[in-house]
C-alpha positions as CSV (number, residue, x, y, z in Angstrom):
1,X,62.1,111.7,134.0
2,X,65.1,110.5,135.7
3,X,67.2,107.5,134.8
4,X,68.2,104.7,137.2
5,X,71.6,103.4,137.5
6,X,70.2,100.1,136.4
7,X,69.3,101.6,132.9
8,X,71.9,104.1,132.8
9,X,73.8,100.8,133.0
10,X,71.7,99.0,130.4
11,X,71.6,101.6,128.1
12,X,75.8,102.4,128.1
13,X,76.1,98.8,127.6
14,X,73.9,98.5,124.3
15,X,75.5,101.5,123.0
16,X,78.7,100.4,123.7
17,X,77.6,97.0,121.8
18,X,76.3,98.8,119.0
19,X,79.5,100.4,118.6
20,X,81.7,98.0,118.9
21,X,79.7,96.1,116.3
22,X,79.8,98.6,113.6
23,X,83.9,99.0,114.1
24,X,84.0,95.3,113.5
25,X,82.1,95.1,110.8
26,X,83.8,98.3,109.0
27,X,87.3,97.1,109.6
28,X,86.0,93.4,108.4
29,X,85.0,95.5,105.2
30,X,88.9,96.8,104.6
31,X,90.5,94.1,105.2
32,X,88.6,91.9,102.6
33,X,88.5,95.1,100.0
34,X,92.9,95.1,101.2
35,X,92.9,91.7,100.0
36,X,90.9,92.0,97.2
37,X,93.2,95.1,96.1
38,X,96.3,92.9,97.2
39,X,95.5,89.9,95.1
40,X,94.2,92.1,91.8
41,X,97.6,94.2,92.0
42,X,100.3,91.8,92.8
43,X,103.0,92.9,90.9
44,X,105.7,90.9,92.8
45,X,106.3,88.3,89.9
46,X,106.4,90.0,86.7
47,X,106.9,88.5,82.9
48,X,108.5,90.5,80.4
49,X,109.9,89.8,77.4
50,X,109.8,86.0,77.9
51,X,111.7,86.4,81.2
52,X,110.1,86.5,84.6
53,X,111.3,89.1,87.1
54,X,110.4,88.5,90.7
55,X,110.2,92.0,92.6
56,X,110.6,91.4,96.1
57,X,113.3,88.5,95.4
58,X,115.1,91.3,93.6
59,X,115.0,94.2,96.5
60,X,115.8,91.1,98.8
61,X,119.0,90.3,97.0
62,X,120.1,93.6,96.4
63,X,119.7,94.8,100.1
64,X,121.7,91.7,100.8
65,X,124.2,92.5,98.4
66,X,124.6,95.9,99.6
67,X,124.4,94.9,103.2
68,X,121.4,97.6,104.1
69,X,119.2,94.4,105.0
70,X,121.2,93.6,108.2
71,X,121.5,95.6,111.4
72,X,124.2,98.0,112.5
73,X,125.2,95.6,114.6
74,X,125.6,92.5,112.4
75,X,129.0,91.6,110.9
76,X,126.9,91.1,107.1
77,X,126.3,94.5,107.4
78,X,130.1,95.6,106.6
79,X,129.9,93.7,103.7
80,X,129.0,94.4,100.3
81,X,128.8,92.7,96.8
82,X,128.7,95.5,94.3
83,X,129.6,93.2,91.2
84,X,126.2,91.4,91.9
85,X,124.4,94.4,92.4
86,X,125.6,95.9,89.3
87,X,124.7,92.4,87.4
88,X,121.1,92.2,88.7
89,X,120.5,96.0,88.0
90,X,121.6,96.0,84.9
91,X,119.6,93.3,83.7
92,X,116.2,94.4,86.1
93,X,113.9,96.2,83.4
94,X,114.2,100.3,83.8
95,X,110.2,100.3,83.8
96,X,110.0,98.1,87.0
97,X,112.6,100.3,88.7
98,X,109.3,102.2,90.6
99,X,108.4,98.9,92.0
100,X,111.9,97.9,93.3
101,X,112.0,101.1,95.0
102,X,109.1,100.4,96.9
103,X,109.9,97.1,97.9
104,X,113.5,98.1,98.5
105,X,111.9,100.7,100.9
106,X,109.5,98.2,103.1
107,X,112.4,95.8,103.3
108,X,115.1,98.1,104.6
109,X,113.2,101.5,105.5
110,X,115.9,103.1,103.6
111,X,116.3,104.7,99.9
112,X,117.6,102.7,96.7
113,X,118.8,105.0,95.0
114,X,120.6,107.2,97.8
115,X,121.7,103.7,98.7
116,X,123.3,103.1,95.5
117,X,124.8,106.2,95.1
118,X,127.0,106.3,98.8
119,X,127.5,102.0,98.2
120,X,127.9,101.1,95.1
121,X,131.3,102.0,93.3
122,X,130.4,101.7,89.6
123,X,127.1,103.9,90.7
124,X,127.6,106.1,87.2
125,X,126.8,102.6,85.0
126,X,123.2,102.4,86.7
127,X,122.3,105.8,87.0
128,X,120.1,106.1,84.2
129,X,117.7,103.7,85.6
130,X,117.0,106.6,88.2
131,X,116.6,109.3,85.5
């Protein structure tokens, strides 16, 4: 039996629908489950110890401090606060340090601790966080 054009037509097009519907509804399904794992794991705002530690405020600050935040091209980027960066890692829990690094990383695309190490001039009075 051979097919028309007019069904060949028909039947690409509800195919093609078919498709498309089940790639909607899959990526509908991980974006709620992202959300759900988002909001069940947010670990940006953290209490320890009677004190609250904010994550991504932290990695914010410190790639400010350190200038990483900025572009090449931006005059912040030259500059660099190593007395605050010392203060704020010296009083940032050594158990959080994981999460720092990865919000360091999505904020600057670059490495804390390699960061730290060619930046920071009193690098030896931090380093055992990293150990």
């Amino acid at each position: 039996m051979q097919l028309t054009t007019k069904q060949k037509i028909i039947g690409g097009s509800v195919i093609t629908a078919i498709a498309g519907l089940t790639a909607f509804i899959l990526i509908r399904k991980s974006r709620k489950s992202d959300a759900t794992v988002n909001k069940s794991f947010d670990k940006s705002t953290i209490t320890t110890g009677g004190a609250t530690v904010n994550v991504i405020e932290t990695a914010r600050s410190i790639a400010n401090d350190l200038g990483t935040a900025y572009s090449w091209y931006d005059p912040r980027h030259a500059t660099e606060n190593d007395n605050a960066v010392l203060q704020t890692l010296l009083k940032f829990p050594k158990y959080l340090i994981p999460l720092l690094r990865i919000e360091y990383a999505k904020i600057t695309n670059r490495n804390l601790q390699v960061d730290l190490q060619n930046l920071l001039d009193d690098y030896a009075k931090v380093r055992y966080l990293f150990v």
